[in-house]
Backbone bond lengths (Angstrom), bond angles and torsions (degrees), N, CA, C in turn:
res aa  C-N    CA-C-N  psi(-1)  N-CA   C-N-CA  omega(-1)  CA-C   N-CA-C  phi
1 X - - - 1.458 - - 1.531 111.69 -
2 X 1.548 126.19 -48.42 1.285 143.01 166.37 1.586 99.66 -22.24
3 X 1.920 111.88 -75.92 1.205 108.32 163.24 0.993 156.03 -27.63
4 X 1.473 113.48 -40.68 1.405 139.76 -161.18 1.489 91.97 -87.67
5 X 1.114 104.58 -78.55 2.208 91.54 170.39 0.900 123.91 -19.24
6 X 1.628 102.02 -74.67 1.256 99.60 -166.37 1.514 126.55 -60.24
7 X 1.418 134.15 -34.15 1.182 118.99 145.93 1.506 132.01 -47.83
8 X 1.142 116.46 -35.46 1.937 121.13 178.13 1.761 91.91 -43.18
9 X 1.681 102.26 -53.01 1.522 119.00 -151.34 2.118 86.13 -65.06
10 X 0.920 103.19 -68.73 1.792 101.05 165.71 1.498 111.42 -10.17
11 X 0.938 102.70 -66.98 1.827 117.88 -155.54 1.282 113.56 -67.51
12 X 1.668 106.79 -33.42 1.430 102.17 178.13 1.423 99.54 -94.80
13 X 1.362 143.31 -66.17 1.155 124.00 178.32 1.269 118.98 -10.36
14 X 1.562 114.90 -79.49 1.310 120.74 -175.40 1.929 124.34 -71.39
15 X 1.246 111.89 -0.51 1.445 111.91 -170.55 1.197 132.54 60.45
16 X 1.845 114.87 29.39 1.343 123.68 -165.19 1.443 95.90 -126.09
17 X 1.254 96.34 160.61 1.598 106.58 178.76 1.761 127.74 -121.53
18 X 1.366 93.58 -17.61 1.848 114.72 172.80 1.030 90.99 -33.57
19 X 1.510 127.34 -77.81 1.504 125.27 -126.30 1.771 104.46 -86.77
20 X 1.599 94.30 -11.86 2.004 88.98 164.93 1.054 118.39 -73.42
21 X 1.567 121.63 -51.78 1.375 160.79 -165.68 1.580 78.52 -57.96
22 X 1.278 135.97 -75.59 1.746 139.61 -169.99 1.617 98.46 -37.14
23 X 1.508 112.44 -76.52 1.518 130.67 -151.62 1.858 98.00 -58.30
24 X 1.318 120.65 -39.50 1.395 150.29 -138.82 2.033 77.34 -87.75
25 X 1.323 125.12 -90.16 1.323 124.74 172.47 1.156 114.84 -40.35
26 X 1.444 126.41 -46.57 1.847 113.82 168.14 1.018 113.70 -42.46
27 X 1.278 131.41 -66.70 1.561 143.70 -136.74 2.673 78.66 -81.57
28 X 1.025 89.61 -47.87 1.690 95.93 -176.23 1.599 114.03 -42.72
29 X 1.770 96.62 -45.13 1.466 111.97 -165.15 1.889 104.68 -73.04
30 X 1.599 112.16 -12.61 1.667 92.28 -175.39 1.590 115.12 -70.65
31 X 1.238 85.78 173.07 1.591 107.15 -147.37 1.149 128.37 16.11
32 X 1.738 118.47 68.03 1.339 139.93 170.53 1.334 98.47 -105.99
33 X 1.358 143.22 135.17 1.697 126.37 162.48 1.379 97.87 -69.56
34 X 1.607 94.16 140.01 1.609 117.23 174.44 1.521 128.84 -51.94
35 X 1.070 97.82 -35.21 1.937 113.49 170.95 0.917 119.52 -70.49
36 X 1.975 126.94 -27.73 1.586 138.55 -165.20 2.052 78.22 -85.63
37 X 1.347 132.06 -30.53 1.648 113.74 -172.36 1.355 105.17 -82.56
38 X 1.561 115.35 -45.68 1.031 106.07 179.80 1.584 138.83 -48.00
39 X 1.534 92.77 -47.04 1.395 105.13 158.99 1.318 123.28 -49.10
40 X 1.067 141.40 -47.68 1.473 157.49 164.78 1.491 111.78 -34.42
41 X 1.459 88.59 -67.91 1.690 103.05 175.42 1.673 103.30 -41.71
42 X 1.415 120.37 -75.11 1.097 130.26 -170.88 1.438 117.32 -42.09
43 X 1.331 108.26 -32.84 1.657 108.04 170.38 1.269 132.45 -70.80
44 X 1.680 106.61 -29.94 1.282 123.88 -167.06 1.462 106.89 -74.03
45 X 1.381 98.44 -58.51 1.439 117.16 177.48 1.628 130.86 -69.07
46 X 1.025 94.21 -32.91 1.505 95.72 -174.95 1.661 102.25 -77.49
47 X 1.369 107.52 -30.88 1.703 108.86 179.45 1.060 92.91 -91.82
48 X 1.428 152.54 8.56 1.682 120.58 131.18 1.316 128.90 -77.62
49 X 1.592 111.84 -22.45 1.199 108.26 170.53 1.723 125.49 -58.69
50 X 1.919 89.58 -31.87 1.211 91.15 -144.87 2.021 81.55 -74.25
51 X 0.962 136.18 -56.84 1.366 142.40 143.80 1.851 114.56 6.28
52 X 1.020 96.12 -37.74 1.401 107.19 -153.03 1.897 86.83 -81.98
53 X 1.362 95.31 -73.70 1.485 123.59 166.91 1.804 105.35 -14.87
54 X 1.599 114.47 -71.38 1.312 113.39 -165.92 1.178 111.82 -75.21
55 X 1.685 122.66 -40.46 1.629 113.83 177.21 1.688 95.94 -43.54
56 X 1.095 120.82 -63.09 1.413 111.37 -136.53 1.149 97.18 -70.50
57 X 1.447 138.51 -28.86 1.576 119.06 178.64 1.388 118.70 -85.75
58 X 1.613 125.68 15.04 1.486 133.95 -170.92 1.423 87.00 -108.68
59 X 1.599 126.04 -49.57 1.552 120.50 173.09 1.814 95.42 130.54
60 X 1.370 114.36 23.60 1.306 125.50 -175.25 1.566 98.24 -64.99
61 X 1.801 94.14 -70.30 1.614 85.55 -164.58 2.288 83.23 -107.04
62 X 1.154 81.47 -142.46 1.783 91.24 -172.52 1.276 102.30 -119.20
63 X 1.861 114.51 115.23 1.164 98.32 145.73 1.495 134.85 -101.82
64 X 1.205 91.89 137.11 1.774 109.87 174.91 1.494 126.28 -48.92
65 X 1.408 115.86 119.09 1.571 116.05 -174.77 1.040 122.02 -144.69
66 X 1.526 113.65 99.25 1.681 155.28 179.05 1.209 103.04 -66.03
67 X 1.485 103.84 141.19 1.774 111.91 177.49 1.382 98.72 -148.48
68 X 1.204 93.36 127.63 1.840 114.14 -176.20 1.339 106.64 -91.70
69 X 1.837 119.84 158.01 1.155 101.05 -169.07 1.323 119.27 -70.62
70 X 1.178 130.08 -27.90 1.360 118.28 165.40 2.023 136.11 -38.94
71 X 1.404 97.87 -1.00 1.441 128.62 -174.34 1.698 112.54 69.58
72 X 1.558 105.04 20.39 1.650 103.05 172.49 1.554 117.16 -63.03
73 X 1.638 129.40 94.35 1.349 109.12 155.10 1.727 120.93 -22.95
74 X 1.105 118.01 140.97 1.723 133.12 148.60 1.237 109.66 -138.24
75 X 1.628 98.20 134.35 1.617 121.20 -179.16 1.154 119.78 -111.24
76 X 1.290 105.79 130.17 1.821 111.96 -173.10 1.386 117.35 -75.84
77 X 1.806 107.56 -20.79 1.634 99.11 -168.03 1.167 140.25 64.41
78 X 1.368 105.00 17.94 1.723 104.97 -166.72 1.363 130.02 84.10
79 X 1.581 99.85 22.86 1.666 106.11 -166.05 1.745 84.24 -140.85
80 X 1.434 108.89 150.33 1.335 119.36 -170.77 1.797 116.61 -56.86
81 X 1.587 112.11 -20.76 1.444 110.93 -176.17 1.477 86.11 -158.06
82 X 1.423 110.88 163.02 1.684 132.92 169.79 1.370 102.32 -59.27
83 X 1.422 120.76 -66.82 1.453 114.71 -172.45 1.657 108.15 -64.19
84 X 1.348 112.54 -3.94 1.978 95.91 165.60 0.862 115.04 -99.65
85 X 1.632 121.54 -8.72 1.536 120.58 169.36 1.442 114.88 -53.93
86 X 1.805 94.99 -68.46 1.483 114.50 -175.26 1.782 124.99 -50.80
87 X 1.596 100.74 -22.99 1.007 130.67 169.81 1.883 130.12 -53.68
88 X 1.346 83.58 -64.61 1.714 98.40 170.11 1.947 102.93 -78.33
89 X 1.179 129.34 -4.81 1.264 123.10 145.71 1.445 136.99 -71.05
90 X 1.102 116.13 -41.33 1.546 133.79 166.25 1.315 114.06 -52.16
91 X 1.845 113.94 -48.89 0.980 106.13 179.21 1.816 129.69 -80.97
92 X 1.840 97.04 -18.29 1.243 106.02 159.34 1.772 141.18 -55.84
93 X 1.330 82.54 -20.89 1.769 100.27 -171.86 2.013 81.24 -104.98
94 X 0.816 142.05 -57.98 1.619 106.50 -170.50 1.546 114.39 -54.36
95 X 1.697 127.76 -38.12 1.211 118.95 152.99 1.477 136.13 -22.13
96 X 1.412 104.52 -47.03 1.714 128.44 -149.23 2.107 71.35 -95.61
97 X 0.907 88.65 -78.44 1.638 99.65 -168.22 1.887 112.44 -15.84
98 X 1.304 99.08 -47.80 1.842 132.82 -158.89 1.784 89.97 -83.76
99 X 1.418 120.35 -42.03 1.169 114.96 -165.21 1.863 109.48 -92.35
100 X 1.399 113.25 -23.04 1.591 118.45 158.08 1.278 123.93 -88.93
101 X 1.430 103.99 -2.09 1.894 108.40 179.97 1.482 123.10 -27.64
102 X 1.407 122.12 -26.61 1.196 147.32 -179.82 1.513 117.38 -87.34
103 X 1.336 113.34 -33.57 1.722 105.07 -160.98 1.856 81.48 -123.75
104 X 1.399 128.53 24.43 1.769 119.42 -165.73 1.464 92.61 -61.06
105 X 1.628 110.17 156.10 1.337 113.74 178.14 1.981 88.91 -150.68
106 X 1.315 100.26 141.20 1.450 101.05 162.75 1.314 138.85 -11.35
107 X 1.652 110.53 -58.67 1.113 110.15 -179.19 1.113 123.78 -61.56
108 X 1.715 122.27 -21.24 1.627 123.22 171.48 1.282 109.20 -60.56
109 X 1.318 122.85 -54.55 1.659 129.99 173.03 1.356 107.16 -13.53
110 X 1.744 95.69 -83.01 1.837 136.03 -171.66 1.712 79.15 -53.47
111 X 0.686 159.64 -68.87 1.965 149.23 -128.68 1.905 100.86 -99.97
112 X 1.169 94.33 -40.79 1.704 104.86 159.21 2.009 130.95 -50.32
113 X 1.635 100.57 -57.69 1.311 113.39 143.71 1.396 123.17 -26.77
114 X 1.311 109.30 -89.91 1.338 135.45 179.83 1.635 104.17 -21.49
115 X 1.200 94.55 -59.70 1.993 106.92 -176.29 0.949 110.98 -46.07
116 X 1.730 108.13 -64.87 1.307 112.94 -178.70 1.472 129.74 -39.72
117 X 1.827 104.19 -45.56 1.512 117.22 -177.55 2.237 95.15 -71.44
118 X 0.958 109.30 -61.28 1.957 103.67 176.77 1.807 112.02 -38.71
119 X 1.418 110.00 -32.58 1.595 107.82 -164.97 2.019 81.87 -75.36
120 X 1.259 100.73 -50.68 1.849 83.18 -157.00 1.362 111.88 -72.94
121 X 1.322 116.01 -15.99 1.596 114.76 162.42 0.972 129.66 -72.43
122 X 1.470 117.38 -7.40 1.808 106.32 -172.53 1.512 90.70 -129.41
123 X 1.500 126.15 -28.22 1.185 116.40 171.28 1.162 136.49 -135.51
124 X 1.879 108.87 37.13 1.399 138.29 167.68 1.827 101.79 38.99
125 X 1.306 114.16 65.37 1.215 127.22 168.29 1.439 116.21 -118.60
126 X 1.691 96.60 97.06 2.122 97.15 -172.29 1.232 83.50 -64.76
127 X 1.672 127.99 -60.01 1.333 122.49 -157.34 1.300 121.20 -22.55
128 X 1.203 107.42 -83.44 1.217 140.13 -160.64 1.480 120.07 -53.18
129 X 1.731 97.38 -46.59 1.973 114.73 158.84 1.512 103.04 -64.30
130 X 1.154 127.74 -39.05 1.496 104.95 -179.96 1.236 119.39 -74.37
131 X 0.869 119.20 -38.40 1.880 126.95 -177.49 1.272 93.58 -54.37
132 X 1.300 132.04 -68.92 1.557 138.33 -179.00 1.172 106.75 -24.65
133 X 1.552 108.61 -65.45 1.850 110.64 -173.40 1.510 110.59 -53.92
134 X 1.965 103.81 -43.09 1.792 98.72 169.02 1.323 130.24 -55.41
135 X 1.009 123.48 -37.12 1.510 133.97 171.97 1.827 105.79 -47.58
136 X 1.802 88.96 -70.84 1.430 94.02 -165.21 2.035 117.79 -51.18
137 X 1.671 100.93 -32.58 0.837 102.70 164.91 1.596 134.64 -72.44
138 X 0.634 101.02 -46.97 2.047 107.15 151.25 1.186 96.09 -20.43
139 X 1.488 120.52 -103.22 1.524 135.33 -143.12 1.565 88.56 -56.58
140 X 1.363 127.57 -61.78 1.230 113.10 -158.40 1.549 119.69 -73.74
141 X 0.887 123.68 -24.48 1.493 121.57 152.22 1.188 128.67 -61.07
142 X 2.043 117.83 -35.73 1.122 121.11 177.61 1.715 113.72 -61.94
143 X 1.341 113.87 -28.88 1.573 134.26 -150.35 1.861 94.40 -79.64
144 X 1.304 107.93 -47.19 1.712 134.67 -173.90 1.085 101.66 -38.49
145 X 1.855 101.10 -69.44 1.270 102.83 -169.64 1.660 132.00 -73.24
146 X 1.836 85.92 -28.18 1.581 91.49 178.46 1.953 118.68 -80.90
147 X 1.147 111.55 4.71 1.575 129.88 174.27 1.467 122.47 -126.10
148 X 1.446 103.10 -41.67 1.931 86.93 -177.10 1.351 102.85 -73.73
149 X 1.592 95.12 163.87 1.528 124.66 -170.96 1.439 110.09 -83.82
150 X 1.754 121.17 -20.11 1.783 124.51 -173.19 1.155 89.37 -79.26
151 X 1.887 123.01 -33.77 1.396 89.93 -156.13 1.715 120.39 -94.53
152 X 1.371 109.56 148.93 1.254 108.64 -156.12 1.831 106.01 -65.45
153 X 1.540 111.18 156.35 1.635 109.14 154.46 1.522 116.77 -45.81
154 X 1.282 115.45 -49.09 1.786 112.79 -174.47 1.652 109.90 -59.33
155 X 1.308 121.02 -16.41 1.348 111.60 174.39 1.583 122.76 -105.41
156 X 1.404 118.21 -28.83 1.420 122.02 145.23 1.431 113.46 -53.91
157 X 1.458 132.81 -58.70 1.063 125.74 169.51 2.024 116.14 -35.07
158 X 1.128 108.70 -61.88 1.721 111.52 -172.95 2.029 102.96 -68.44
159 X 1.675 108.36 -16.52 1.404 95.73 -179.66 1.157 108.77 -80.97
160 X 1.607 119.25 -44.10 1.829 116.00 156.69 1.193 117.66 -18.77
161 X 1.021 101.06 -91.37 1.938 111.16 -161.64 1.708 93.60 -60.72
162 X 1.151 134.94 -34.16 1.554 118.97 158.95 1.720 120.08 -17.80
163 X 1.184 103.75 -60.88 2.017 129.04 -140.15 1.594 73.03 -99.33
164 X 1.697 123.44 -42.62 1.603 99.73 -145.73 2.173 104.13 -107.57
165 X 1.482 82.10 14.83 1.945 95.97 172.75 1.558 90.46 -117.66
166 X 1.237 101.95 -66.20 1.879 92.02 -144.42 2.147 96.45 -91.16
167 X 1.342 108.33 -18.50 1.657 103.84 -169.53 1.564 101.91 -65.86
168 X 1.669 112.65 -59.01 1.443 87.02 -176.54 1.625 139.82 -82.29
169 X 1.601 91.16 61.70 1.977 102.67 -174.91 1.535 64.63 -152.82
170 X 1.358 153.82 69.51 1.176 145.89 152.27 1.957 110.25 -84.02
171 X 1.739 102.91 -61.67 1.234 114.35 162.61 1.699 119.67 -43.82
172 X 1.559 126.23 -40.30 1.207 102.98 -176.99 1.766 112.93 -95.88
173 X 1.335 106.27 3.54 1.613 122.07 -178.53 1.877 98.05 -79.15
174 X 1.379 107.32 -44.85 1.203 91.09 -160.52 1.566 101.73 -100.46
175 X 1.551 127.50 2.78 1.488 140.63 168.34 1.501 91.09 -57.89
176 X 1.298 99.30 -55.31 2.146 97.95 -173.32 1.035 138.97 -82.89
177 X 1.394 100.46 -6.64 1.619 118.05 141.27 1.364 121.13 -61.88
178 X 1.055 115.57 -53.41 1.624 111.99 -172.09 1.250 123.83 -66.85
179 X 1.720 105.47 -30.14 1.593 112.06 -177.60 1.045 95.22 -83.65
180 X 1.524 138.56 -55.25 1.399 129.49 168.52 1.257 130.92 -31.49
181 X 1.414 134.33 -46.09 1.475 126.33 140.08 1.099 138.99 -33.07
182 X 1.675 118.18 -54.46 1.425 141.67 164.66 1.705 107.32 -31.43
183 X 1.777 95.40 -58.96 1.837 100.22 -163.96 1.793 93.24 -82.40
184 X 1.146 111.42 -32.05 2.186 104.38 -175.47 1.597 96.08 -62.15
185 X 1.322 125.53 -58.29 1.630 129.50 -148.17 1.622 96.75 -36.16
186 X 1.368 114.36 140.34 1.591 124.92 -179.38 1.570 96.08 -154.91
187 X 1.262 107.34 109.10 1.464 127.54 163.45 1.017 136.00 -46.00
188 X 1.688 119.08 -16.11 1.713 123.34 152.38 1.621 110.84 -74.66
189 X 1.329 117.61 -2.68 1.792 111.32 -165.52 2.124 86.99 -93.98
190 X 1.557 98.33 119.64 1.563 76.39 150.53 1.357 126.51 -81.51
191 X 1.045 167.31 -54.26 1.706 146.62 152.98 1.083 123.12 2.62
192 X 1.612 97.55 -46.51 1.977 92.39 -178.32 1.900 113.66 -80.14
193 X 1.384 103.96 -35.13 1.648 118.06 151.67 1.242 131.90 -36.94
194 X 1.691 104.98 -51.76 1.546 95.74 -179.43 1.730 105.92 -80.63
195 X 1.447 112.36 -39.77 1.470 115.94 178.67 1.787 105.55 -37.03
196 X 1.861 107.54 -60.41 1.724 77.40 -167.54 1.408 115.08 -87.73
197 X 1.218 122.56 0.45 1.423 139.34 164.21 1.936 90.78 -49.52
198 X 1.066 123.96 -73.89 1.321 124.58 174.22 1.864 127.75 -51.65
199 X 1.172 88.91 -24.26 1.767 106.72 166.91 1.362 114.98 -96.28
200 X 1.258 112.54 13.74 1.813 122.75 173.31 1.837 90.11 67.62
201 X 0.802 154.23 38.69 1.723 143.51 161.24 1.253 96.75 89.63
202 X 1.085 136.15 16.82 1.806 127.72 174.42 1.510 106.66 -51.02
203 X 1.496 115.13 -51.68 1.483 108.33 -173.52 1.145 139.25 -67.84
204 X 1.535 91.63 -16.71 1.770 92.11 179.69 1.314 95.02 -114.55
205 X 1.341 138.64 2.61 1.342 133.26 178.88 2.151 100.67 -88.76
206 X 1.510 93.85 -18.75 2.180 92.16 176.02 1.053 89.20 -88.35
207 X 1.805 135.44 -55.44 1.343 134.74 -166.77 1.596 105.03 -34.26
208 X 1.798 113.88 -67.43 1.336 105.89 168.88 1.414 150.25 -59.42
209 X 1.067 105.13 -5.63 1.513 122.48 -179.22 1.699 102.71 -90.53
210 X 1.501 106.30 -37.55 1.496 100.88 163.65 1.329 124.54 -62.61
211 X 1.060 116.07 -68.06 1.187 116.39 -174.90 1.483 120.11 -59.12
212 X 1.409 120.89 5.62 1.894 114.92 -179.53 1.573 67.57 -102.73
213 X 0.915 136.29 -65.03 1.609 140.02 -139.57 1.318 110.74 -92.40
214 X 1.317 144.64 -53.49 1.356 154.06 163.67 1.770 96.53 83.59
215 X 1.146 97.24 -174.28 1.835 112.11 -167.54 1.443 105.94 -100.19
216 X 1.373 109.29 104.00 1.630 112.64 161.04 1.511 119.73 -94.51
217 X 1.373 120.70 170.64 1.351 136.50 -177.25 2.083 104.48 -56.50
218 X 1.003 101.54 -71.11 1.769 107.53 165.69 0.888 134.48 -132.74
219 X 1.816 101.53 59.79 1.659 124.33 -173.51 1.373 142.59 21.02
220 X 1.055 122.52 -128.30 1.373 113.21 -140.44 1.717 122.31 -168.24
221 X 1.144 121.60 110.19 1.310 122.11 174.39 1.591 113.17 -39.90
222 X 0.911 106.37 109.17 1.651 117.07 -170.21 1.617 102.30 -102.95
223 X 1.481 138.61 105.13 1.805 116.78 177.44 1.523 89.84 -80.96
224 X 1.103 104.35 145.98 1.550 105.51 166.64 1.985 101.21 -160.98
225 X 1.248 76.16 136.91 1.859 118.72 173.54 1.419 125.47 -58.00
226 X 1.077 113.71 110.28 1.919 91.58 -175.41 1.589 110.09 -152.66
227 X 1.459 135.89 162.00 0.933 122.67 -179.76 1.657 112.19 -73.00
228 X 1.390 129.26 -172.09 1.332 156.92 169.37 1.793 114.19 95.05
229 X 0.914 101.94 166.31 1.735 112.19 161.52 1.845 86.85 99.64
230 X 1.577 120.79 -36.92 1.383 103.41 169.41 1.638 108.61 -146.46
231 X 1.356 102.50 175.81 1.230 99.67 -175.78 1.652 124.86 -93.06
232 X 1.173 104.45 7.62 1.645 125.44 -170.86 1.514 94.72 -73.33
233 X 1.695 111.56 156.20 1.599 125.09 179.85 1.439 103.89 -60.61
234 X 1.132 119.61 169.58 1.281 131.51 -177.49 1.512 94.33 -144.86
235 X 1.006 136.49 118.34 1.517 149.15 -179.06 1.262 115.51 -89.70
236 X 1.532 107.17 -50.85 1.949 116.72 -177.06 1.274 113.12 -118.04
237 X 1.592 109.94 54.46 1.351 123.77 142.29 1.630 120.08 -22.98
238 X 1.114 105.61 123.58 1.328 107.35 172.51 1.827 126.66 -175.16
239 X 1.120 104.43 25.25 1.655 135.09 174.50 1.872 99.78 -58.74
240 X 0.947 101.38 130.90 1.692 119.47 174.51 1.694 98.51 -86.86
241 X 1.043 122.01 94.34 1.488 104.66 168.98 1.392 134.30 -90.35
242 X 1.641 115.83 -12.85 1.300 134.39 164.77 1.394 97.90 -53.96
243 X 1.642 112.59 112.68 1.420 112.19 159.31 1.583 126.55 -57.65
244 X 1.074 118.44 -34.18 1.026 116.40 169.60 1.328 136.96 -61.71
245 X 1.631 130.89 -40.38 1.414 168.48 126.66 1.572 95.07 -11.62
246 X 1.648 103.07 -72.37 1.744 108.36 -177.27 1.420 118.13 -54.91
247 X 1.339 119.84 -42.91 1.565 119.63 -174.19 1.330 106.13 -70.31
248 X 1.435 124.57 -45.38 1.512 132.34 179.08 1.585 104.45 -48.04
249 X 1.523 108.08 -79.94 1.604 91.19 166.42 1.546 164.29 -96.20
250 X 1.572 75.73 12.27 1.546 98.77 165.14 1.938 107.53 -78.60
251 X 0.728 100.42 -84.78 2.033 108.51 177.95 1.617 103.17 -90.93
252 X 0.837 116.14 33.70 1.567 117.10 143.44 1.589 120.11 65.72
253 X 1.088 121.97 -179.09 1.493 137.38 -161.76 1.832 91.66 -74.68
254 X 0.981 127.57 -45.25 1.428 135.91 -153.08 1.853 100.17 -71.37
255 X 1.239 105.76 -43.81 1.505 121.55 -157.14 1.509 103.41 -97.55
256 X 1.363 107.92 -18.13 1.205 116.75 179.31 1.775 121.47 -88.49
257 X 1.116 96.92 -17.50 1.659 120.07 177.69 1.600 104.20 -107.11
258 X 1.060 122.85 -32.63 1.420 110.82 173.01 1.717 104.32 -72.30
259 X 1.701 143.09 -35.17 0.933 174.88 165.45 1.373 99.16 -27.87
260 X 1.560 119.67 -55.69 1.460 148.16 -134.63 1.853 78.97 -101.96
261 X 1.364 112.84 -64.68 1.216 123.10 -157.71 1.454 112.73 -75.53
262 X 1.764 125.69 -17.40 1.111 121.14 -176.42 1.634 102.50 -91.38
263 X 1.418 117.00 -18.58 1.503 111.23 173.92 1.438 126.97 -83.47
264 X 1.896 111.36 -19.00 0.686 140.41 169.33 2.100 105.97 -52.70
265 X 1.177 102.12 -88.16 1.669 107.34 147.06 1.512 132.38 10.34
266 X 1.697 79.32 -89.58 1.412 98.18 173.60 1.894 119.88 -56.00
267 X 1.253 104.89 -20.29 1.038 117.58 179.47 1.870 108.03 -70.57
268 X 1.386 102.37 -84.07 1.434 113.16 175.44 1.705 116.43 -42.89
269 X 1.422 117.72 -18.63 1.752 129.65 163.95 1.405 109.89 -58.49
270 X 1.592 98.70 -37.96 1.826 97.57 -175.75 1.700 108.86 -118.99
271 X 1.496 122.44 34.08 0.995 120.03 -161.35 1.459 111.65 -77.99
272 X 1.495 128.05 6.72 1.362 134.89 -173.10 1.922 90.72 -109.15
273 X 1.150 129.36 -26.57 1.215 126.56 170.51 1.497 137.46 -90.42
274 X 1.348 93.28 62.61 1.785 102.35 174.89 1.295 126.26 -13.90
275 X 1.349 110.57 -69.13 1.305 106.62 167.60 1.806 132.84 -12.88
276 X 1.820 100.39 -68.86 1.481 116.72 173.60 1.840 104.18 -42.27
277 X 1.279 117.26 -35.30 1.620 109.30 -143.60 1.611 92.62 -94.08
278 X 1.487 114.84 -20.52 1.419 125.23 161.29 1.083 123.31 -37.70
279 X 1.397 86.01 -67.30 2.330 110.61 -177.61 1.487 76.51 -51.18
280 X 1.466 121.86 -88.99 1.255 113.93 -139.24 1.591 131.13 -67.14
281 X 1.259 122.67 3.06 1.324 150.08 134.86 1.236 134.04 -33.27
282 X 1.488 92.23 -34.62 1.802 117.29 -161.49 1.391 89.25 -96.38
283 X 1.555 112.38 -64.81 1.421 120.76 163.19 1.999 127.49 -15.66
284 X 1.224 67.59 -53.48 1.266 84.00 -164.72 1.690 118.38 -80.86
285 X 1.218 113.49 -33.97 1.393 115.21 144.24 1.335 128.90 -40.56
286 X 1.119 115.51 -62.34 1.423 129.95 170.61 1.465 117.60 -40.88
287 X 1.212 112.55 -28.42 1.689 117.18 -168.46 1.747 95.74 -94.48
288 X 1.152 110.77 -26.47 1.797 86.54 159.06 1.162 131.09 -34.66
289 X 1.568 97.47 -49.33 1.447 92.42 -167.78 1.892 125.18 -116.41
290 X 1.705 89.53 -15.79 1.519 101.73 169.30 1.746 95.35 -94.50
291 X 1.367 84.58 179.71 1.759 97.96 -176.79 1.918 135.33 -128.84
292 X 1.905 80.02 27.24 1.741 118.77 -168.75 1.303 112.94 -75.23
293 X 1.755 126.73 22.76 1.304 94.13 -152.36 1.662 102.36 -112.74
294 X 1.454 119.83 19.12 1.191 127.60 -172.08 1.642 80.37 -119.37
295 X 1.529 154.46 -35.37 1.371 137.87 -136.60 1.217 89.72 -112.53
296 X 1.769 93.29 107.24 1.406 112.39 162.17 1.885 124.38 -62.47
297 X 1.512 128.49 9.81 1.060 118.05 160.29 2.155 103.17 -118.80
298 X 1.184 86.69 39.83 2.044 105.97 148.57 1.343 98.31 -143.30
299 X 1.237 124.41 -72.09 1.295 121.75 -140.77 1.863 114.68 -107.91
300 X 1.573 111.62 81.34 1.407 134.48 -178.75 1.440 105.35 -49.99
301 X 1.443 123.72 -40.81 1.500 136.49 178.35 1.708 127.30 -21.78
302 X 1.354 123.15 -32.16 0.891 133.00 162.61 1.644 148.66 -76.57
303 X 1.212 77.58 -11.48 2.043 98.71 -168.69 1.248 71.60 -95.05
């Protein structure tokens, strides 16, 4: 119940509805087995993508095509922006990944790769290709050690207690990284310049959103500006895309710590299953810099 307020109290402050819509299906999803959603998820979604995908290159619906200044086309595919394309892929393959954890064979790796390298060529998504390679690299390193025969007990042994001390506090380790950057970044430092210069302006685009707005208890109607839905300029950019950054001051200190603490949880629930702490690792990387981590049609991870 504690929860349940305090998000309601979220929603109206800020005028958002994710984070009910999130808590609202959690609290729905108990005692469902976790694999019977996942699976679900994977059906729903992936056959819109896959849907999504063919209209737009037959000329059904429109796909959208962004050009950076470097003159890289990016293609939306039938999805409102490139990075939500590449997006609802990433999160499809930690599903797919989580649900063969058991039978993985190379070729997922090698076919995983591959994606990654097609997503940033056709729709200039570092994000999204890197996370991929993190994932893939996860499992397949995780798999090595926990099955091959060279590798010794003393190093499976130290990768255990790795994942099962410090992995499940991964989400709130790297939440305080990001805001911690966000609030350090100073625009006379070059380091901190080239960093969000390299993060597309994320840092000084949360830096500013803090400071007009600052951190309330269960935030704050935030308007914010962002690309997709057309292809026209956008001048007053100003979208928080750090999930972490966004939840803090979008739905506030309250929602943001309960947030911290239910993955936290969920973590130590599956702390004998590596695998899970992978996905959510992967996840959780990703939310540095995307801003998916409350939208239950990307991010299944929570239920």
């Amino acid at each position: 119940w504690v929860v349940l307020i305090c998000t309601m109290l979220s929603c109206y402050f800020s005028h958002t509805v994710n984070a009910f819509l999130m808590i609202l299906l959690v609290l729905g999803s108990k005692d469902i087995e976790f694999e019977k959603i996942l699976k679900v998820y994977l059906v729903i979604v992936g056959a819109v993508m896959v849907l999504a995908f063919l209209a737009s290159t037959v000329g059904v619906i429109e796909n959208l095509q962004y050009e950076r200044e470097n003159k890289r086309l990016r293609n939306a595919f039938g999805i409102i922006y490139p990075t939500d394309f590449s997006a609802h892929l990433f999160y499809l393959l930690t599903v797919i990944f989580y649900i063969k954890r058991n039978t993985m064979k190379s070729i997922y790796y090698l076919g995983s790769i591959g994606l990654a390298g097609v997503i940033y060529y056709f729709c200039d998504s570092r994000l999204d290709s890197v996370s991929i390679l993190i994932l893939v690299g996860l499992y397949w390193i995780g798999n090595e050690i926990e099955n091959a025969s060279f590798v010794s007990r003393n190093i499976q042994k130290k990768w255990n207690v790795f994942w099962k001390s410090v992995g499940i506090y991964s989400v709130p380790i790297i939440a305080v990284l990001s805001i911690g950057a966000t609030f350090l970044y100073r625009g006379t430092s070059t380091f901190w310049v080239d960093l969000n210069k390299f993060l597309s302006n994320r840092l000084s685009l949360g830096q500013n959103a803090y400071i007009k707005n600052g951190i309330r208890l269960f935030g704050k109607n935030i308007e914010m500006v962002g690309f997709g839905g057309t292809t026209e300029t956008v001048l007053d950019y100003n979208f928080i895309d750090c999930s972490y950054v966004h939840i803090l001051l979008v739905n506030g200190m309250a929602f943001f710590c309960i947030l911290l603490a239910l993955y936290v949880l969920c973590n130590k629930k599956n702390v004998k299953n590596l695998c899970f702490l992978y996905a959510i690792f992967a996840v959780a990387i990703n939310c540095m810099v995307a801003h998916h981590i409350v939208q239950i049609e990307y991010n299944v991870w929570l239920l």
